[in-house]
N, C-alpha and C positions, 0 to 999 in steps of 0.2 A: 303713281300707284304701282305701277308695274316695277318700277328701280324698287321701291321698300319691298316687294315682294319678292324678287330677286334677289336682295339682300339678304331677305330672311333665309331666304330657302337655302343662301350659301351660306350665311351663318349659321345653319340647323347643320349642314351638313360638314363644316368643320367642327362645331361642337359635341356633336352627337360623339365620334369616334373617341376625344377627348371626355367625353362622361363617359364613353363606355371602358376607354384606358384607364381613367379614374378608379373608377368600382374593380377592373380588376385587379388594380395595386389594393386596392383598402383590401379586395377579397386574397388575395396574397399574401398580404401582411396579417390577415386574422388567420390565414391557412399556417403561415410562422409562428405568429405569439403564439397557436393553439398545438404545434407542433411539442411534444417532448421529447429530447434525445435520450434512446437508450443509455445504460450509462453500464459499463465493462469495466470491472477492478481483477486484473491479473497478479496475483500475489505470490511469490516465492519465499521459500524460508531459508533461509541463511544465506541469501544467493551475497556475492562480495563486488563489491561498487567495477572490480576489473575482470568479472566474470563473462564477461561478453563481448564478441567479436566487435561490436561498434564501441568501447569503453575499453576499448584495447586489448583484450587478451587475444596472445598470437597462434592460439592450437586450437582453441576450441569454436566452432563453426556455427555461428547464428543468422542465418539467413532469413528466417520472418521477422527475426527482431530488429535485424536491421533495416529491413524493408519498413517495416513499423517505425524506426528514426528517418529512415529516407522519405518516407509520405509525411511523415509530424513531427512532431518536438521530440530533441531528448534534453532533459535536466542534467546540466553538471553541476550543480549545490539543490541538490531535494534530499531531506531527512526525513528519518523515521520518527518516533517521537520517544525511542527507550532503546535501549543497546540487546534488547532480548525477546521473545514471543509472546509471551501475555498480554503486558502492558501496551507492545506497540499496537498489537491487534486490535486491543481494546480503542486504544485512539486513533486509527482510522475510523473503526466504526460509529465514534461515536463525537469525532472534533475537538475531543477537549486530550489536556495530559490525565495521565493515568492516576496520577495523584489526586486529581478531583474524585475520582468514582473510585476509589480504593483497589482499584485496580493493579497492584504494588506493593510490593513490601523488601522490606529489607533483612527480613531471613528467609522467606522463600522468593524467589525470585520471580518461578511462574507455578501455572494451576499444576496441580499431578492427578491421577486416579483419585488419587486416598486425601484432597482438597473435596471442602464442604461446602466451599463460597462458588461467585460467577458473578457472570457482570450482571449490575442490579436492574434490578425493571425498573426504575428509577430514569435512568438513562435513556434516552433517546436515542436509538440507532439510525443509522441512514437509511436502513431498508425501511424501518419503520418510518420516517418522515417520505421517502418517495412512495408508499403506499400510500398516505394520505391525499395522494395527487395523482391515486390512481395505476401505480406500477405493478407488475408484475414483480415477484422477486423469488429469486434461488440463490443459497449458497452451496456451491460445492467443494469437498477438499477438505483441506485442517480448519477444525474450529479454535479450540484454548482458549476459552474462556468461560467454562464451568462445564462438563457432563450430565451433570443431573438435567431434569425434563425440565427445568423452570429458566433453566440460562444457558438450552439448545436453540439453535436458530432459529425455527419453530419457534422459539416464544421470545422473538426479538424481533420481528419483522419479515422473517423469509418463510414463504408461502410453502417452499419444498427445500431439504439437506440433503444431502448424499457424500459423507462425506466419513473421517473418523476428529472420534472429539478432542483427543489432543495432540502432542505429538507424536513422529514414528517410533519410537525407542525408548518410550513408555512402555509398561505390562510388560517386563522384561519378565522371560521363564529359563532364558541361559543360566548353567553354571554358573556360580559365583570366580571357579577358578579358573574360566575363561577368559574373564578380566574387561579390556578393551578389544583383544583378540579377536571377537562376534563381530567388531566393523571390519575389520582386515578381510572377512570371509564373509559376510550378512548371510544369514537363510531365514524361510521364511518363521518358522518354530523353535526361534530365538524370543521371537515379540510375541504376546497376545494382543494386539490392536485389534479395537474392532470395528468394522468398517460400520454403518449406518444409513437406515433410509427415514430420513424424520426422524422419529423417537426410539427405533425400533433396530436391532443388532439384527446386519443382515450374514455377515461374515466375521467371522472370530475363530484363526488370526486372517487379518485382511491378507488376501494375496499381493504385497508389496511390488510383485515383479511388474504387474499389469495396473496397478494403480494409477498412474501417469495418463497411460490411455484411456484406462474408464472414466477418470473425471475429467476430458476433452472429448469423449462422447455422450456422458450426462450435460455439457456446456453444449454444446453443438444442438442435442435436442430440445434442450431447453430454448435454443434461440430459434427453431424449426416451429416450435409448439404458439411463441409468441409473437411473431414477426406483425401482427395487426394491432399490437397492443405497446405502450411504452414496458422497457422491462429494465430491472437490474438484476445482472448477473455478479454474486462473487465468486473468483474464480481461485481456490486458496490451496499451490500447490503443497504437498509433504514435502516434496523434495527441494533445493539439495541438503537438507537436514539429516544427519543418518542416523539408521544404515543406510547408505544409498542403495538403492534399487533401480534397475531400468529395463524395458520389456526385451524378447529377444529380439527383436530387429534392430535395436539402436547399442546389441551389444558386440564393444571390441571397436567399436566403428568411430571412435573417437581418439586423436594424438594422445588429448589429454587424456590417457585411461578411464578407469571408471565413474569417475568425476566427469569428466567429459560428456561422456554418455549420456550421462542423466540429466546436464543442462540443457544437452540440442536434442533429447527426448521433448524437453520443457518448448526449446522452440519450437521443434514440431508440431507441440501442443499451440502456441500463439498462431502457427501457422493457419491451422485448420478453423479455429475461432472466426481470424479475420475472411478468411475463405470462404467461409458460411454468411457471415454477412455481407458479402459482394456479393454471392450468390442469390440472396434472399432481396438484395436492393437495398439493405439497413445501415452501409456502410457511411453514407452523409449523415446518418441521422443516429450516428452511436459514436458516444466517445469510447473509448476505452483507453485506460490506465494499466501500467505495468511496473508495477515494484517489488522491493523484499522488507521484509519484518521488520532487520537487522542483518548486519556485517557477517561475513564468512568464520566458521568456526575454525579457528587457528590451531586450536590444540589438537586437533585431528588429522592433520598433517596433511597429507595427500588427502584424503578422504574430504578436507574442507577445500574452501577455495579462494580465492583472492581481493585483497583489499585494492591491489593497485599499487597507486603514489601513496596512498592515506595511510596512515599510524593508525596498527594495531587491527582490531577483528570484535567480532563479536561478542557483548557483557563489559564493552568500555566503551568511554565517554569519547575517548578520541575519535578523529574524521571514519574512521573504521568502523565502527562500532555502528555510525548511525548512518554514515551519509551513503546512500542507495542508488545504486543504477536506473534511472528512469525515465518511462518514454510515456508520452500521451499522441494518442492517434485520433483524430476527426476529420477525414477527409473534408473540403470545401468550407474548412470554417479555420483550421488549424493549417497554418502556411509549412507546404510541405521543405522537409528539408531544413527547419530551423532548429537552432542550439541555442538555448535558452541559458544564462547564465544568471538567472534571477534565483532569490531565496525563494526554496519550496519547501513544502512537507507533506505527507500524507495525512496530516490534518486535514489539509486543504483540501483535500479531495472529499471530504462532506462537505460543506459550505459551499465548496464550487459546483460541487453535482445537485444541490438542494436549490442553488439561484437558478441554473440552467432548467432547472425540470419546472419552475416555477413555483415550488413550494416553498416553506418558512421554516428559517432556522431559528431554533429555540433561541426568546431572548428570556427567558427566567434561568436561564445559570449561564457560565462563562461560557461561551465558546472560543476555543483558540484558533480553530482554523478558520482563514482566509478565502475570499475568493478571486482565486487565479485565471480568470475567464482574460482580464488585459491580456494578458501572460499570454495565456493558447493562441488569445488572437493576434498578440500584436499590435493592440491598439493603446495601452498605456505598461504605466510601468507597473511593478509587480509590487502589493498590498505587502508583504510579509518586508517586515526592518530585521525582527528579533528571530534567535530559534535558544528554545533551554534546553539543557542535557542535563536529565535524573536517570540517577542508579537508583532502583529501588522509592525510598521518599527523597534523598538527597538532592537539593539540586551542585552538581559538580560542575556544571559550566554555562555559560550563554554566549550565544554571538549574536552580534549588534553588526549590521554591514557586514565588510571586510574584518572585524574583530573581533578574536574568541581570549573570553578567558578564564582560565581552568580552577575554580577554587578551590576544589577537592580533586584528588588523580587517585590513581587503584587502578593495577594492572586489572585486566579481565577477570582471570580466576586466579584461586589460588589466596593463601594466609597472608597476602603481603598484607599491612593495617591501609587505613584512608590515611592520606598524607594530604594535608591542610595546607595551604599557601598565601600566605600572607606578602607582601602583596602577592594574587596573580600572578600565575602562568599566563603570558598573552602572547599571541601569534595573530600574526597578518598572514589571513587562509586564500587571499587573491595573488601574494606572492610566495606563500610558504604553508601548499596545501599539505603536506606530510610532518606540519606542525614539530619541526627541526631546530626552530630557532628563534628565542625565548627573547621575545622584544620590550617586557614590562618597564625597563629600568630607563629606556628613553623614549614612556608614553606614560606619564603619570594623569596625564587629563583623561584619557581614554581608559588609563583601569578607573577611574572616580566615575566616569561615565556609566561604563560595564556594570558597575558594582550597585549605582542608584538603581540601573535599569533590573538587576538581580533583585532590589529591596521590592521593588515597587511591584514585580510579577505575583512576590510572597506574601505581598498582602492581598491578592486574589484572594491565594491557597486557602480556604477551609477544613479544620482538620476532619477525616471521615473514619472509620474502621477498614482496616484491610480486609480485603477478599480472598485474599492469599492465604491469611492466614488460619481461615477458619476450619477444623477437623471435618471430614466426613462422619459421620455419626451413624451406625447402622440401627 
């Protein structure tokens, strides 16, 4: 009697600690599955795949952003999903190409003032599916993608805007016979832009010089206001899109001239984001992403900024046009320090932000983007095979792997016509990323390849009405 009692008493007392370790792994693991990570979209407009100190450029000085690839990932093949601002914005926010929601056109390129369309309610946006599960959400910064009140952010899922609705160098009031001359000098009573709270013009023309910094102290408060709550911020700078502007502390202060300035303004701005959430303690528990629209505006000369190795800039198909500088940040989930060399897009970043927060991505219409959660973490390989590149409704090109090929070409701007290629333009972009050297004629499996994989996307496509193209009507 005594041994079985003894035995009990030692077996209670090895068990016990082990039921108690139990419950608190199960209570650990429901405190994780019940966790949502904030989720941080840092966005730039025209920023150029080599405009950044960790993406090689040699003058101009990015020290958060590079802190931000040294803690996380950066993407050397992540695309945007259009060579210009409407359409690609449109398809971040909402996963799919632009050509699904009419988000495109091929005589206007993007929204203006005097545009009567917007992205349709129709569409599912990101903010609005992380609302459904509970988030908080703000956008700040450039919208483009309708002004009017019904396709402001506000009525697409973000809770609060502060921001202006399209680009900078819209509501031009300059002389006509100034020309281009207005970027060579910007002031601010060149542009009437107008700045915005919700639905509501708070400043008209926006002061451009300080805009940089007030939309990284409406971000900063915004993650002050929310830090008990899951939240998404989008973070959508104006800049480097011109006129450039930059505040006076960051001016002059850059090799790269004025251009300069206005990038590592921009890092300043990453800076303080992630700084607020180490502050706040939200830094394990918030992704954040950092990309641009589309490729550096070339025709602007010093005033734009650089593609890099990649062919060409901004309004074309080439690696230029789309393929984007990009870093994803998530302390203690995202292996710091790694260089990801896997297919991405800013697709992906709704679907990926939509599985992480645990909510559902629409299966009643296509979604194109992936989720790249293997990817951050390192745990498999990366979902995305394919990426398409449309101008407009065209599609001009797809890459398959390591394979692009070009079926339609057209410099950026300008009257030159679409020049058609029969077979295929194709370039191997793992050995020949500045698409130099025209391999189709000893890869005939590989353009038949390309070419099915182009058929078979197009029969997604359903045809819609362009948004672009519809008149403002007063």
């Amino acid at each position: 009697m005594k041994r079985t009692a003894l035995f009990r008493s030692k077996t209670q007392h090895v068990l016990l600690p082990l039921f108690t370790l139990a419950l608190l792994c199960f209570s650990l693991a429901e405190v994780y599955a019940e966790s949502k990570p904030n989720v941080i979209v840092i966005y730039a407009d025209d920023l150029g795949y080599g405009d950044l100190a960790c993406f090689g450029h040699p003058t101009i000085k990015t020290p958060h952003l590079d802190q931000m690839a040294a803690e996380g990932m950066k993407f050397t093949q992540f695309y945007s999903a259009a060579p210009v601002c409407t359409p690609s914005r449109a398809a971040l926010l909402t996963g799919r190409y632009p050509i699904r929601s009419g988000m495109c056109s091929d005589k206007r390129r993007v929204l203006f003032p005097n545009s009567g369309g917007g992205l349709p309610a129709s569409e599912v946006t990101l903010a609005e599916a992380l609302k459904d599960v509970g988030y908080k959400t703000a956008c700040v910064g450039k919208w483009h993608l309708g002004h009017l009140p019904q396709f402001l952010p506000t009525s697409n899922g973000f809770d609060s805007y502060y921001g202006i609705p399209y680009s900078n160098d819209m509501d031009r009031v300059a002389e006509k016979k100034r020309g281009r001359g207005i970027f060579l000098d910007p002031k601010i009573k060149y542009w009437d832009v107008p700045l915005m709270r919700d639905t509501e013009v708070i400043e008209r023309p926006a002061d451009q010089t300080t805009i940089t910094k007030r939309y990284t102290e409406e971000a900063v408060k915004f993650i002050k206001q929310n830090q008990k709550q899951p939240f998404y911020l989008y973070l959508a700078h104006s800049m480097p899109h011109v006129p450039l502007f930059r505040s006076k502390e960051f001016a002059n202060k850059s090799l790269r001239g004025l251009y300069g300035d206005v990038i590592e303004e921009i890092d300043w701005s990453v800076g303080q984001v992630l700084q607020e959430l180490k502050a706040q303690g939200l830094d394990q528990n918030t992704i954040v992403w950092f990309s641009s629209d589309n490729g550096p505006w070339l025709i602007f000369n010093q005033q734009g900024g650089s593609a890099g190795l990649l062919r060409e800039g901004k309004g074309s198909t080439w690696e230029g046009g789309m393929r984007e500088p990009t870093l994803a940040w998530w302390p203690g989930h995202i292996p710091s320090g790694t260089v990801s060399q896997e297919l991405g897009s800013t697709l992906d970043i709704f679907t990926t932000s939509i599985k992480l927060a645990g909510g559902k991505v629409p299966t009643d219409r296509v979604i194109d983007g992936v989720d790249l959660t293997p990817v951050l973490t390192e745990t498999g390989k990366g979902p995305r095979e394919e990426m398409v590149y449309y101008r407009g409704t065209k599609l001009m090109a797809l890459r398959k792997g390591p394979w692009k090929a070009h079926f339609i070409t057209k410099p950026a701007y300008g009257r030159e016509p679409f020049k058609e290629h029969d077979p295929p333009v194709l370039y191997h972009l793992e050995h020949d990323p500045s698409e130099k050297y025209d391999v189709a004629k000893d890869h005939p499996d590989v353009i038949k390849e390309l070419k099915a994989a182009a058929e078979k996307h197009q029969k997604t496509v359903k045809p819609v009405p362009s948004q672009l193209e519809i008149p403002l009507t007063k």
